[in-house]
N, C-alpha and C positions, 0 to 999 in steps of 0.2 A: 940353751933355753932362753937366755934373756933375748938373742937376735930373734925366737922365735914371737916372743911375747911384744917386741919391739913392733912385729911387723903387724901380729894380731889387733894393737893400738891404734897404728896408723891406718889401718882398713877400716878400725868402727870411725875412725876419723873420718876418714872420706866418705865412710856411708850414709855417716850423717849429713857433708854438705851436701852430699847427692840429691839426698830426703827435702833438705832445706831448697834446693834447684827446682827439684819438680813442682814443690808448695808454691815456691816462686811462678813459674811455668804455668800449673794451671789455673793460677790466680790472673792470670796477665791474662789468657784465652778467654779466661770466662767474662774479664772484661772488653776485649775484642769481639766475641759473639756480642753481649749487651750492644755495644755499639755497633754495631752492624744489622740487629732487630732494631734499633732505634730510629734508623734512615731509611732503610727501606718502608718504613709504615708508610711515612707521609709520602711516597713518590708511586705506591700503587694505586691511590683513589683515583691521583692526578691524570693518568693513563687512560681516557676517554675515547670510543670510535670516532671518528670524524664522523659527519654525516654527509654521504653523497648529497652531491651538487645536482639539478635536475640537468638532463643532454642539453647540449645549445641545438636552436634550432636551425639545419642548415638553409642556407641562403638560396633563394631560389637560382633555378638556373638560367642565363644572360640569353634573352630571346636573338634572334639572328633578324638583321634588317630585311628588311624586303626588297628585290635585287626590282631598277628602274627597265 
């Protein structure tokens, strides 16, 4: 009994760092999310269309001399 009771201890033991792990875990994400909503804000206003340029006007075309 006692090795069973042994093992029983050692299991709440570990379930508890486990517990303490994930508290860990999702406290670290949820500050990863925060910072990740925090950077994207200011970089979507920034994101503007260009505005077309009006067509360039082509050049007219090279008249041909007048043959003597």
């Amino acid at each position: 009994m006692k090795r069973i009771d042994k093992m029983f201890l050692d299991l709440q033991k570990l379930y508890a760092k486990r517990s303490a792990l994930d508290t860990q875990i999702q406290g670290i994400e949820a500050s990863l999310i925060a910072e990740v909503k925090a950077t994207a804000r200011p970089a979507a206003p920034a994101e503007k269309p260009a505005k077309e340029k009006p067509a360039a006007k082509k050049p007219a075309a090279p008249t041909k001399p007048a043959k003597k």
